[in-house]
KEBA-913705 format. One line per field, with one value per residue: residue in one letter; x, y, z of N, C-alpha, C, CB in turn. Coordinates in pm, 1 decimal, padded with zeros to 6 digits. Atoms other than C-alpha are relative to their C-alpha. Glycine has a CB too. Example, Ala and Ser with C-alpha at 12.3 -4.5 7.8 and 13.67 -1.06 7.14 Angstrom:
2
residu = c(a / s) .
nxx = c(00089.0 / -00082.0) .
nyy = c(-00119.0 / -00119.0) .
nzz = c(00000.0 / -00006.0) .
caxx = c(01230.0 / 01367.0) .
cayy = c(-00450.0 / -00106.0) .
cazz = c(00780.0 / 00714.0) .
cxx = c(00090.0 / -00077.0) .
cyy = c(00120.0 / 00109.0) .
czz = c(00000.0 / 00073.0) .
cbxx = c(-00099.2 / 00041.4) .
cbyy = c(00002.7 / 00046.2) .
cbzz = c(00124.6 / -00141.5) .
***
This chain:
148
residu = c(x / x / x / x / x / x / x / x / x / x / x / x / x / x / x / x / x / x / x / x / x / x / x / x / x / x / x / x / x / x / x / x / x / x / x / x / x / x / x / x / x / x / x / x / x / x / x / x / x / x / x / x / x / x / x / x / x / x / x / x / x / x / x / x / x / x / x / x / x / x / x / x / x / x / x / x / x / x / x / x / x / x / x / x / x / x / x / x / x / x / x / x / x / x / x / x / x / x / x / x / x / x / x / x / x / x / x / x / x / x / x / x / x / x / x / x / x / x / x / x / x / x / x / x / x / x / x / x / x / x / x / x / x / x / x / x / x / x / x / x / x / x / x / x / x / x / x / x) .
nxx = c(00069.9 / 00128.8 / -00060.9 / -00054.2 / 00114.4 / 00031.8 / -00082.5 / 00071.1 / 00124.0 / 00042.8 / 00084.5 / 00043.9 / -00023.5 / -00053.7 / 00105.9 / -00030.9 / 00049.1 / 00107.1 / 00104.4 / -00036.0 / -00122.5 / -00093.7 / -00100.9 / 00004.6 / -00082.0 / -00106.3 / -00112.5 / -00102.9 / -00073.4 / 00078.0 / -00055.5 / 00130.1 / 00092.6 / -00019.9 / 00032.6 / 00110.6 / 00066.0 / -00046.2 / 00098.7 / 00145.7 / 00000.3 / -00003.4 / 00118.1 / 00106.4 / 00024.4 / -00022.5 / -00083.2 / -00113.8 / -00080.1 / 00006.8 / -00163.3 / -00143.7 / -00132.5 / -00019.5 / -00120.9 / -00139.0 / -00093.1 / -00045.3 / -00021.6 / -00017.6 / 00123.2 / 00084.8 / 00080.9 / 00050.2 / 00143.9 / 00115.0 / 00049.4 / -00077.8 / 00007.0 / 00143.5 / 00052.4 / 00177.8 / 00081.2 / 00098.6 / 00091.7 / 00028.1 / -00118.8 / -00062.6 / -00043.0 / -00086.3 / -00140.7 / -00035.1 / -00027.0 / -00104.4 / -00029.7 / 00049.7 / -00136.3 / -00043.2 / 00075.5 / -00025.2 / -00084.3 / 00032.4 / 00015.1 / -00062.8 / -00007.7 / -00154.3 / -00049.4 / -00144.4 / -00084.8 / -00101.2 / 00060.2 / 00095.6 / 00164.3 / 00086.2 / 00090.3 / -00077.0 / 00045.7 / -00099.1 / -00018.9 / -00142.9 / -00111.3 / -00090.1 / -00038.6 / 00088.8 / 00014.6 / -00124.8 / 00013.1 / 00103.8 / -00085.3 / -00080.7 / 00103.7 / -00024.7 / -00115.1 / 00041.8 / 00125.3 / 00011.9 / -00108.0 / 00045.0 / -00100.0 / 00033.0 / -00116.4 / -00066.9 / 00104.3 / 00058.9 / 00130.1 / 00085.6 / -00067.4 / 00097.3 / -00045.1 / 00081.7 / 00045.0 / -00006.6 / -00138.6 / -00026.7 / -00110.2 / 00040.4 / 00040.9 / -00053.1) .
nyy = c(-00043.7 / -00072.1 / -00124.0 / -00039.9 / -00008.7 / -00146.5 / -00125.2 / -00105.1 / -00053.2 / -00088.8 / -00047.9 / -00109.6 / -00053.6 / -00164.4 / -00080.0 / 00050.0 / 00075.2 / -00018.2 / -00105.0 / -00015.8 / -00038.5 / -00130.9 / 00010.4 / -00149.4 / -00083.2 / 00078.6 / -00027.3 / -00011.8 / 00156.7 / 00056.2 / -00068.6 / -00095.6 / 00063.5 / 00037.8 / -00195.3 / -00032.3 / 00118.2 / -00016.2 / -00109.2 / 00042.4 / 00060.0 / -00114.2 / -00038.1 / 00097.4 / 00077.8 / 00207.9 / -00026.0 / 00125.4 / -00048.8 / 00132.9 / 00035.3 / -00056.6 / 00062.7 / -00039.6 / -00176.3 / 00089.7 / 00125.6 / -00020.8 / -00096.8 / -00007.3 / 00044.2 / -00070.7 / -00109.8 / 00051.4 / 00025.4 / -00083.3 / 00048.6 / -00063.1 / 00089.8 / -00063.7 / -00042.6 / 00065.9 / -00064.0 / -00043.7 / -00054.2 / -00106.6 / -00107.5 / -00015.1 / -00136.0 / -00024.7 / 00072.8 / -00132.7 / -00113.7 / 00013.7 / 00005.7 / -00079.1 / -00110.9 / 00103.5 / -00001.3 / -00132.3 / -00144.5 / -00093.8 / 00033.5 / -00124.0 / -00023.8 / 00025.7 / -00062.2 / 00065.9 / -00032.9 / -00014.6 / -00108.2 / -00067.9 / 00099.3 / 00084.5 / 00111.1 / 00105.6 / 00208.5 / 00113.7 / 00155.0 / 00080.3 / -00114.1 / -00025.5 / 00107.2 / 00119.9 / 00114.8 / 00113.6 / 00026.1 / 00088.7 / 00089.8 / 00067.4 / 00093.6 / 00166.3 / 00121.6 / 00087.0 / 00103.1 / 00174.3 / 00065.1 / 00039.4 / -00099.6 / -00135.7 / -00099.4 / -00125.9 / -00031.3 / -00028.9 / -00026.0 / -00124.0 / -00105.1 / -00116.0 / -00072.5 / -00150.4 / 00026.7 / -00057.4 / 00023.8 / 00196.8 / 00036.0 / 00111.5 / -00116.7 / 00059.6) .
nzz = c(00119.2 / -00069.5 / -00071.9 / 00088.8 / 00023.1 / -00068.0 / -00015.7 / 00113.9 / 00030.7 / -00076.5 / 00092.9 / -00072.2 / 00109.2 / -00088.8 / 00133.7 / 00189.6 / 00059.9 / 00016.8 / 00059.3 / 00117.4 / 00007.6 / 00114.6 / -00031.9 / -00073.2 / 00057.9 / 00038.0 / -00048.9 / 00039.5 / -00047.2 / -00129.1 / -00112.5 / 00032.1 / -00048.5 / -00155.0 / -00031.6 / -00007.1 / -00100.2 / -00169.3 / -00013.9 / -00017.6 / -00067.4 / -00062.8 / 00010.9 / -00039.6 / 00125.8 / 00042.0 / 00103.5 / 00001.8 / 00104.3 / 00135.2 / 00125.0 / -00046.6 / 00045.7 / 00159.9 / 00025.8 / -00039.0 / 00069.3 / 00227.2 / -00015.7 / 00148.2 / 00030.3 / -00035.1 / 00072.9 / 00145.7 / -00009.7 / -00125.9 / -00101.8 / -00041.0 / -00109.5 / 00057.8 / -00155.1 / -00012.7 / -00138.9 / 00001.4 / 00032.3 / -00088.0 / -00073.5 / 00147.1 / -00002.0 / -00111.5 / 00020.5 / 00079.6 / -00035.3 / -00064.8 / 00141.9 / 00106.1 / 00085.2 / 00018.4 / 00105.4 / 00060.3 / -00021.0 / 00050.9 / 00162.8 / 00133.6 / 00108.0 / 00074.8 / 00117.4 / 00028.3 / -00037.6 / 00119.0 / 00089.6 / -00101.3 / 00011.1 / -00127.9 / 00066.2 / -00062.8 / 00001.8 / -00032.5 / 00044.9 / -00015.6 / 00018.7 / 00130.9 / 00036.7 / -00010.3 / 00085.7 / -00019.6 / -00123.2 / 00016.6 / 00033.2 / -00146.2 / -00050.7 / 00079.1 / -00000.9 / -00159.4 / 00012.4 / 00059.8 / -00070.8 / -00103.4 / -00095.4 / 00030.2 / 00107.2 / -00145.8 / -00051.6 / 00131.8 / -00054.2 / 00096.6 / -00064.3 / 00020.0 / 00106.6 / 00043.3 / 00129.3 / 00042.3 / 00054.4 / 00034.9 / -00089.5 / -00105.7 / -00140.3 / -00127.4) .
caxx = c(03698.4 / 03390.1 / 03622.8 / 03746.3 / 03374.6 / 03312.1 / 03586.1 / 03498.4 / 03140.5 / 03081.1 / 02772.9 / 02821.6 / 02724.2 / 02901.7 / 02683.9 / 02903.5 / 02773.8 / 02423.2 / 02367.4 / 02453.3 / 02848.3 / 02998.0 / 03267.3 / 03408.3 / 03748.0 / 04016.3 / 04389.7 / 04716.1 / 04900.7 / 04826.8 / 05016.7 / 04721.9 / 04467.5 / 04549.1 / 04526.8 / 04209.3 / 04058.7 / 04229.9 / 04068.1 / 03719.2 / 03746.8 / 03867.0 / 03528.2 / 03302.1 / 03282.1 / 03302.1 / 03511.7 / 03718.5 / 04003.9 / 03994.0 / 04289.4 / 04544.7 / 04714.1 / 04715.4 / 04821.8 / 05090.2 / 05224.4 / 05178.6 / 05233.8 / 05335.5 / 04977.9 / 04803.2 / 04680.7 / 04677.6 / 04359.0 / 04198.4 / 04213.7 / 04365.3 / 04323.4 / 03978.2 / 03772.6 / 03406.8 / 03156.2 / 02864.4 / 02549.3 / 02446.3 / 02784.0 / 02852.1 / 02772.0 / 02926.3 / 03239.9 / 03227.8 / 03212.1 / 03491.0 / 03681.8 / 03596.8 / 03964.5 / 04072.8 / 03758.5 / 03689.3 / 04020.2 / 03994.5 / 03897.9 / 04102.9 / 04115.5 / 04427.5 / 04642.1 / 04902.7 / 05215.5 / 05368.5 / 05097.1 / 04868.8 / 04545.7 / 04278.9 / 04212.6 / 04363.2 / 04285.1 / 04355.7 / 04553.5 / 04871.9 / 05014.9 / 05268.3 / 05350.7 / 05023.5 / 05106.9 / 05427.9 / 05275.1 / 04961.0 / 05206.7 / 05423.6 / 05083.1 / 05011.3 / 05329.1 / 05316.5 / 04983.8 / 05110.7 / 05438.9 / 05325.8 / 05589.3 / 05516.3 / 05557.3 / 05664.4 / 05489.7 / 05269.1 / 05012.0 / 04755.2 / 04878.4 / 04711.1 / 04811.1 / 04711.9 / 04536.4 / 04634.4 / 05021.1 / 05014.4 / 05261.1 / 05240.7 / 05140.7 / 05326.0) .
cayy = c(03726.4 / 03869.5 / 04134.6 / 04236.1 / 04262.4 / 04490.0 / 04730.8 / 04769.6 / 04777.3 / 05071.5 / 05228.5 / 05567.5 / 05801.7 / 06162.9 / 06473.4 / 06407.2 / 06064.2 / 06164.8 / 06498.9 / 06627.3 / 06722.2 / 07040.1 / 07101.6 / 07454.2 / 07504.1 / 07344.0 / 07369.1 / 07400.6 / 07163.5 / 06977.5 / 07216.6 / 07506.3 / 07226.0 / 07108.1 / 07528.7 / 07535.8 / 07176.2 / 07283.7 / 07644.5 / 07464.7 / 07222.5 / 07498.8 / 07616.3 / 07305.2 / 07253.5 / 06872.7 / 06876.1 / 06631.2 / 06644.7 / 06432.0 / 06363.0 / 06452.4 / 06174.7 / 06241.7 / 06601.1 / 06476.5 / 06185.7 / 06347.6 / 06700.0 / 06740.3 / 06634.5 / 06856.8 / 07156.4 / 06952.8 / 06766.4 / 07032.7 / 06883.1 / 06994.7 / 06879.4 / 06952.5 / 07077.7 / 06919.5 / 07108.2 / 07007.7 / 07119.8 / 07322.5 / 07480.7 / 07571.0 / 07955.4 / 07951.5 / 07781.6 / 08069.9 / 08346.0 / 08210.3 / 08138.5 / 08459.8 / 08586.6 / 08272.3 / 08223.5 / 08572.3 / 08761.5 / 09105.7 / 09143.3 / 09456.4 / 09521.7 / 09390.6 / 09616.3 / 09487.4 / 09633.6 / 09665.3 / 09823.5 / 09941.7 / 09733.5 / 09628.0 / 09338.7 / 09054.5 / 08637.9 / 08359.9 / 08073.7 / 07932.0 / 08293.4 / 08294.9 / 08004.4 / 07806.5 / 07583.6 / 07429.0 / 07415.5 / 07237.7 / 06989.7 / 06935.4 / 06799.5 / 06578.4 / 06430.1 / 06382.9 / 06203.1 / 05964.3 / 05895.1 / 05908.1 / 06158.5 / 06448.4 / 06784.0 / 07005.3 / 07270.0 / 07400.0 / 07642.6 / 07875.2 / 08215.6 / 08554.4 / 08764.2 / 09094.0 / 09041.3 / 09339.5 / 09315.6 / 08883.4 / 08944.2 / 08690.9 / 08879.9 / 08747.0) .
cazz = c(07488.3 / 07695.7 / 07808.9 / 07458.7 / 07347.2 / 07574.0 / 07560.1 / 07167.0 / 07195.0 / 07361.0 / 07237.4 / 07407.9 / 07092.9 / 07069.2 / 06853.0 / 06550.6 / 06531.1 / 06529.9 / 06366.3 / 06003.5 / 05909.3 / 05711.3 / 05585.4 / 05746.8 / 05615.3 / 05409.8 / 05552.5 / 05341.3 / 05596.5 / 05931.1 / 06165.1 / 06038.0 / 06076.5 / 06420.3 / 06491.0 / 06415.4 / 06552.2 / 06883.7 / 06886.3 / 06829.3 / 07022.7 / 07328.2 / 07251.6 / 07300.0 / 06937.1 / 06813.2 / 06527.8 / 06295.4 / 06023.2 / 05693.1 / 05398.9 / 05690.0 / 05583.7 / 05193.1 / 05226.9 / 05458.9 / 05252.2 / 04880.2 / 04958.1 / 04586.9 / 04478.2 / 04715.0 / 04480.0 / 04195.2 / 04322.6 / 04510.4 / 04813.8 / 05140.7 / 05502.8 / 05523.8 / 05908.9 / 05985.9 / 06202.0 / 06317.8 / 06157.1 / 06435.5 / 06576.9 / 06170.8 / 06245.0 / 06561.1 / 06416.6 / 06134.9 / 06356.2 / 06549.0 / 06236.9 / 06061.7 / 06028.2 / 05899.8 / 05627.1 / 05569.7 / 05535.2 / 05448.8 / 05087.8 / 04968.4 / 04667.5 / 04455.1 / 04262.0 / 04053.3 / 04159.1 / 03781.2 / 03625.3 / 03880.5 / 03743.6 / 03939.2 / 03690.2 / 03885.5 / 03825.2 / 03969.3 / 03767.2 / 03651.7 / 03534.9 / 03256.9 / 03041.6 / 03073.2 / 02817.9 / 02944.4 / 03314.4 / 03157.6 / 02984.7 / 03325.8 / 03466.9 / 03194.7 / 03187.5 / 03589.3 / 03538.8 / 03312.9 / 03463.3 / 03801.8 / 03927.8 / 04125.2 / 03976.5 / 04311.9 / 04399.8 / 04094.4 / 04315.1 / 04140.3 / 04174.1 / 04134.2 / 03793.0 / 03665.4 / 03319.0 / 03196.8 / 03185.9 / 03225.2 / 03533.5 / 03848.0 / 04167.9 / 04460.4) .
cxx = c(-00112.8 / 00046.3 / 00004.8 / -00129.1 / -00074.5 / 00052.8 / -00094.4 / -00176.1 / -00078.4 / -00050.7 / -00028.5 / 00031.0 / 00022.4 / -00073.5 / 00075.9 / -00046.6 / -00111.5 / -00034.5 / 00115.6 / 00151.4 / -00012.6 / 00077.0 / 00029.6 / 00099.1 / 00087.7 / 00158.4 / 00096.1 / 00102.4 / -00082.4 / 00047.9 / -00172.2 / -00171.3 / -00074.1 / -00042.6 / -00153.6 / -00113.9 / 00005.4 / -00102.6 / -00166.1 / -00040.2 / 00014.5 / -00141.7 / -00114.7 / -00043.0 / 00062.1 / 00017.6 / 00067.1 / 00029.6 / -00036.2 / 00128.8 / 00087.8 / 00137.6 / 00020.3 / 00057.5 / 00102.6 / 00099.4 / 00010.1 / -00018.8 / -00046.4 / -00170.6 / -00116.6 / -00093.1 / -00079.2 / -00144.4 / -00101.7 / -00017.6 / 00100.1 / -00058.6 / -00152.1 / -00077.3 / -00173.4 / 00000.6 / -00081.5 / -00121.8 / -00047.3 / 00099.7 / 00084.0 / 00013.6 / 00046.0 / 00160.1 / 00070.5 / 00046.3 / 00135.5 / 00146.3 / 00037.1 / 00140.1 / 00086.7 / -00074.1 / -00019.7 / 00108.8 / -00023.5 / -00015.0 / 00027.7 / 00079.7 / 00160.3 / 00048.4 / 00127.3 / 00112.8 / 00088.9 / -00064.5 / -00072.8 / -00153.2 / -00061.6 / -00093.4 / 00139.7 / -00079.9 / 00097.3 / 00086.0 / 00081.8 / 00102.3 / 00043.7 / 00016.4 / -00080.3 / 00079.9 / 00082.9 / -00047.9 / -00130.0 / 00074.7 / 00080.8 / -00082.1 / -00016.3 / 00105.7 / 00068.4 / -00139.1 / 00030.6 / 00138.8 / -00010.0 / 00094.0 / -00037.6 / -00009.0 / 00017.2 / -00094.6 / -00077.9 / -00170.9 / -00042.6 / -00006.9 / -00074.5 / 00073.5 / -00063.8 / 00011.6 / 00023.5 / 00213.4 / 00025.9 / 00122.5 / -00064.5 / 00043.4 / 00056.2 / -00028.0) .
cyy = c(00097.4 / 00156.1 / 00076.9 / 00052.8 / 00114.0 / 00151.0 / 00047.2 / 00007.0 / 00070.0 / 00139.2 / 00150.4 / 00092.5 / 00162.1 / 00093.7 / -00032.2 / -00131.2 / 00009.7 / 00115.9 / 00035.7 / 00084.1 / 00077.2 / 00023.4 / 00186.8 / 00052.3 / -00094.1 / 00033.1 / -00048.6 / -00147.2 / -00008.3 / 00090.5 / 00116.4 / -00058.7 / -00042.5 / 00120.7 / -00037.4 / -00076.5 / 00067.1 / 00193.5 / -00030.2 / -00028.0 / 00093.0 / 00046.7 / -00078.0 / -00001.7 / -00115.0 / 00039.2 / -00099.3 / 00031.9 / -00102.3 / 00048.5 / 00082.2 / -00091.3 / 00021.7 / 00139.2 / -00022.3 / -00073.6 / 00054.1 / 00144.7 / 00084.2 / 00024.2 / 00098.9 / 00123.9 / -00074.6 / -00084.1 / 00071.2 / -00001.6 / 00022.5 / -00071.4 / 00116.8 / 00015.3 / -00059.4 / 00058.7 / -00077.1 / 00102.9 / 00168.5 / 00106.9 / 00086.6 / 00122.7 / 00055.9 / -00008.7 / 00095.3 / 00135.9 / -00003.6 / -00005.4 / 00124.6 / 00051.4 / -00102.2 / -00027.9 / 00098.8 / 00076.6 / 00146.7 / 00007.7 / 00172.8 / -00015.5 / -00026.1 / 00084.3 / -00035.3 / 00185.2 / 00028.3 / 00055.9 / 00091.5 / -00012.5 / -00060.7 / -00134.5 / -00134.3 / -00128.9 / -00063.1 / -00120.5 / -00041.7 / 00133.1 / -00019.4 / -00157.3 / -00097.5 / -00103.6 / -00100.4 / -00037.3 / -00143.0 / -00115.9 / -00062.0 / -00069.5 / -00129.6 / -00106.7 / -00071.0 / -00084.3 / -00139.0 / -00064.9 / -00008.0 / 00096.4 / 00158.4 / 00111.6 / 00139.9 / 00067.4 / 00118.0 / 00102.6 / 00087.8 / 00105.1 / 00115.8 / 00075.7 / 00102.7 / -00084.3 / 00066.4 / 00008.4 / -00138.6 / 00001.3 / -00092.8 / 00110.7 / -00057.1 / 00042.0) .
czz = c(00035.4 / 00022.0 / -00122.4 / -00059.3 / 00086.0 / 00040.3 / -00153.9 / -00051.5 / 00094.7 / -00068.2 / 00026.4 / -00179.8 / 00019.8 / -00150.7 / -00129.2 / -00040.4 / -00030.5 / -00071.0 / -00154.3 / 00000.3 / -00094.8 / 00014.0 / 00014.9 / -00094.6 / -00035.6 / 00010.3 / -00134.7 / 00117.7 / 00144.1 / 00115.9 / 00034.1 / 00026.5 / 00153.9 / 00098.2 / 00048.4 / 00046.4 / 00149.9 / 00058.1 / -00011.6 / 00076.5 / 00148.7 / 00016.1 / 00018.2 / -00127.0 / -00065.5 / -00118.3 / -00024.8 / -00139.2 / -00102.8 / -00083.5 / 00068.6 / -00031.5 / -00155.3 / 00004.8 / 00093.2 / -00069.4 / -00107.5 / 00058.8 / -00119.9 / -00061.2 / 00089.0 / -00043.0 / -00137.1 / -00017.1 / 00052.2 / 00155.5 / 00101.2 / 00125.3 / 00050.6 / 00187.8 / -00003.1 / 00092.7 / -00007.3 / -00074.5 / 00087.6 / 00056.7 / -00130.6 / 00030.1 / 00095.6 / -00006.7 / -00082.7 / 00048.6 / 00081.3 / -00071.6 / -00053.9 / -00031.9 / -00074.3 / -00175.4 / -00065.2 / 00013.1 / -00065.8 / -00167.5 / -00038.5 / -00099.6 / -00048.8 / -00071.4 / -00063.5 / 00018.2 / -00140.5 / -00093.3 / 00040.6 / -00051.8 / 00081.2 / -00073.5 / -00002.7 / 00015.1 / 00072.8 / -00133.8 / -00063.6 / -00050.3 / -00123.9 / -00022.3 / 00054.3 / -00032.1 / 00054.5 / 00170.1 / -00026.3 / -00023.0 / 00126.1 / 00059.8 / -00060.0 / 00004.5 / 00152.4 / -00024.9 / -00034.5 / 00061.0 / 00137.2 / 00086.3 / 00043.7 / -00062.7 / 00105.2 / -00014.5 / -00114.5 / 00105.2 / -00118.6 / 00067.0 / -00061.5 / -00107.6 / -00044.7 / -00192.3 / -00091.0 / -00015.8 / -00027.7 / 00120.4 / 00122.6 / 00104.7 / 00092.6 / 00164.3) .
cbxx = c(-00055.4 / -00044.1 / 00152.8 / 00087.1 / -00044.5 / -00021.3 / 00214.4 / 00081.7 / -00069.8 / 00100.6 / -00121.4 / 00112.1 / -00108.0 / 00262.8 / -00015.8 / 00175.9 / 00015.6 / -00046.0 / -00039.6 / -00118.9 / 00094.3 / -00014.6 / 00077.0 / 00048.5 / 00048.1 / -00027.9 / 00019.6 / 00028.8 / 00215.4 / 00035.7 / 00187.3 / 00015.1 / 00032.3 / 00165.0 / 00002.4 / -00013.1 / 00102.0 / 00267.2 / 00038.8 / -00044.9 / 00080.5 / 00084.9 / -00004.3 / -00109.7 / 00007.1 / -00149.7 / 00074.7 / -00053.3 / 00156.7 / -00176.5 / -00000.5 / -00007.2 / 00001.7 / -00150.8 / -00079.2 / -00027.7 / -00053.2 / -00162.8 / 00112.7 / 00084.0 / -00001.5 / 00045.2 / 00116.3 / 00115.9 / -00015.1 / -00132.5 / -00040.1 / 00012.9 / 00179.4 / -00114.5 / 00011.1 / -00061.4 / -00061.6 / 00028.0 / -00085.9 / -00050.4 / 00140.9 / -00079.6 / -00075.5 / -00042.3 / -00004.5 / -00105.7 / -00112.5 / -00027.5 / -00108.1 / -00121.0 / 00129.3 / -00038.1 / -00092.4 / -00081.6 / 00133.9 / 00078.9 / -00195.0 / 00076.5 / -00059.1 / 00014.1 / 00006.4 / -00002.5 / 00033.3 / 00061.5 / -00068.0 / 00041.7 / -00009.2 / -00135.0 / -00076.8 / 00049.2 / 00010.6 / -00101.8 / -00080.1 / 00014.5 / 00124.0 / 00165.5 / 00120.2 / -00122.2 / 00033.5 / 00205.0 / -00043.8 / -00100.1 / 00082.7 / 00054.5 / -00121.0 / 00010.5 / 00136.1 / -00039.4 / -00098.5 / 00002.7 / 00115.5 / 00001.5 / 00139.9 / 00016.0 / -00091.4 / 00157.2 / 00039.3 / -00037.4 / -00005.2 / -00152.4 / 00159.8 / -00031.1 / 00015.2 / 00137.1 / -00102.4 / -00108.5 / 00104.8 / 00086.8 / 00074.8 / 00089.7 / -00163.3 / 00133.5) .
cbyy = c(-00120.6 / -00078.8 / -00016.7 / -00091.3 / -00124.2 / -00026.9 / -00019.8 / -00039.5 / -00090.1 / 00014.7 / -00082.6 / 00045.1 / -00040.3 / 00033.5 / 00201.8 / -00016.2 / -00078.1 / -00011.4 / 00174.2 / 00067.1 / -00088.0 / 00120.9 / -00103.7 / 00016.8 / 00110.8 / -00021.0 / -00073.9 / 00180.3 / -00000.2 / -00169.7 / 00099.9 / 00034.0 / -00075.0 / -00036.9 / 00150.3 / 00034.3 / -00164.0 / 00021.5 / 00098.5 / -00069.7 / -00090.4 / 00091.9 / 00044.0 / 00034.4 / 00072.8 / -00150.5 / 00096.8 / -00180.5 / 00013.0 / 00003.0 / 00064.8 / 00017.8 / -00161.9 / 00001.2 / 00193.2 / -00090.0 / -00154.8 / -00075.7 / -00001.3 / -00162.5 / -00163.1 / 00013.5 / 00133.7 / -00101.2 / -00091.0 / -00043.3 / -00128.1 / 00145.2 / -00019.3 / -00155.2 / 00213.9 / -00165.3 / 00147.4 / 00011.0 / -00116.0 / -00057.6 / -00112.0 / -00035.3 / 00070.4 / -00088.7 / -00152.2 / 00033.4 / 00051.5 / -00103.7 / -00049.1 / 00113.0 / 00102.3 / -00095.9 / -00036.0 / 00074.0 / -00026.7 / 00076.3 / -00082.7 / 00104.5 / 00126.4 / -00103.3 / 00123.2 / -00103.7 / -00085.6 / -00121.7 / -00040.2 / 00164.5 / -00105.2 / 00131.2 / 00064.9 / 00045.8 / -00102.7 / -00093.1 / -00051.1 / -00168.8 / -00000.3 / 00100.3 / -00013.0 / -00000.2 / 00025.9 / 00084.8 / 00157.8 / 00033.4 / 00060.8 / 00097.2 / 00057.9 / 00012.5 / 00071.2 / 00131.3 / 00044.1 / -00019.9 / 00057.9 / -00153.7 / 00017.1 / 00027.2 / 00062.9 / 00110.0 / 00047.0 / -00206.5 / 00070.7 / -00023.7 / 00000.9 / 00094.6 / -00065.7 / 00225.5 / -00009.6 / 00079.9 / 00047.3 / -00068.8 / 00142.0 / -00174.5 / 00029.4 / 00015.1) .
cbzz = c(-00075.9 / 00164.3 / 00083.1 / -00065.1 / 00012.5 / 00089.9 / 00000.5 / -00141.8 / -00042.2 / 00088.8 / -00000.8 / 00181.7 / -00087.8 / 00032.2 / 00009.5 / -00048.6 / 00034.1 / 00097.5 / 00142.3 / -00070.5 / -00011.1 / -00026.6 / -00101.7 / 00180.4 / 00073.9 / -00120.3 / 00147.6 / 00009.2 / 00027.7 / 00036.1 / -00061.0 / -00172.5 / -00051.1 / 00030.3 / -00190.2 / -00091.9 / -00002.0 / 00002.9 / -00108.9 / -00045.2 / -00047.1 / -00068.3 / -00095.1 / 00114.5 / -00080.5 / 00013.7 / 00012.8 / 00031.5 / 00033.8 / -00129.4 / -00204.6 / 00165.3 / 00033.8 / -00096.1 / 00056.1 / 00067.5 / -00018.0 / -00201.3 / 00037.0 / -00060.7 / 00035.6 / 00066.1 / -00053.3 / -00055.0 / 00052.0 / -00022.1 / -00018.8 / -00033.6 / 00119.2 / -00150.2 / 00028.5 / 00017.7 / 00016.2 / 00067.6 / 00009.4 / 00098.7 / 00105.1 / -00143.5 / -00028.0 / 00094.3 / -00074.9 / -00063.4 / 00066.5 / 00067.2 / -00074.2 / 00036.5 / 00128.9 / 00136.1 / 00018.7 / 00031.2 / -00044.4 / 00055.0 / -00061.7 / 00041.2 / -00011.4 / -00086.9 / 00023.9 / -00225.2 / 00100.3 / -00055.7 / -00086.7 / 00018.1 / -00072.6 / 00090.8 / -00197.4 / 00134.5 / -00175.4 / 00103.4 / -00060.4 / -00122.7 / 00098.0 / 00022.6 / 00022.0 / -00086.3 / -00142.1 / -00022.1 / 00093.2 / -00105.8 / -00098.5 / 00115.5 / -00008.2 / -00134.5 / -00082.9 / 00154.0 / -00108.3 / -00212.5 / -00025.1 / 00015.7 / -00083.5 / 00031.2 / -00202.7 / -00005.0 / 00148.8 / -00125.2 / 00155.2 / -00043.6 / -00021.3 / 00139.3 / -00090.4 / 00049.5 / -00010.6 / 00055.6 / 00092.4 / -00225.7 / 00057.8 / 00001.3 / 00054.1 / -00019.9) .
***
């Protein structure tokens, strides 16, 4: 018993237990996650994943709550973790043009046929059944087409 007591109480504490967590970046799946742990980490930044098992197991469900397999820095290694990061967090930000009208008045969010996409949610909610993969997609405002 003495023995067992002393394997799990071993009080050696590592900087993530002691200093303040942020969150860096939120991953699409665990392959993209693992990426970017392992490139931190590489770097001598202490790092750790969260809801890898929920975006794993409910896939389906993954946009629909927001939530995605999520990266913790350190407080301190945050703008180190960014700059290392930066093509990952910041991708280039040029300018959208829709391709069918040639508008530069492009949204994000369910595209064509709200109504019946809003309704497919609801009626996954209450029946409990996924509803595949329902992402929020970029549309020009000015024709109502979905940007791909």
């Amino acid at each position: 018993m003495q023995l067992l007591k002393k394997k799990f109480n071993n009080n050696k504490k590592t900087a993530l237990d002691q200093s303040k967590t942020i969150q860096l970046i939120t991953c699409d799946n665990i392959t993209e996650a693992y990426f970017i742990k392992d490139r931190l980490t590489n770097e001598g930044i202490e790092c750790f994943l969260t809801n890898e098992n929920f975006a794993t197991l409910m896939p389906n469900y993954y946009n629909l709550f927001g939530s995605g397999i999520q990266v913790f820095v350190i407080e301190e290694d945050y703008e180190k973790s960014r700059e290392l990061l930066k093509d990952k967090i910041e991708p280039e930000q040029a300018e959208t043009v829709c391709p069918f009208c040639g508008s530069t008045e492009i949204s994000f969010g369910l595209g064509k046929h709200k109504a019946l996409k809003v309704f497919n949610i609801l009626l996954a909610f209450m029946t409990g059944i996924p509803i595949g993969n329902m992402r929020v997609r970029q549309y020009c405002k000015t024709c109502r087409e979905v940007i791909k």
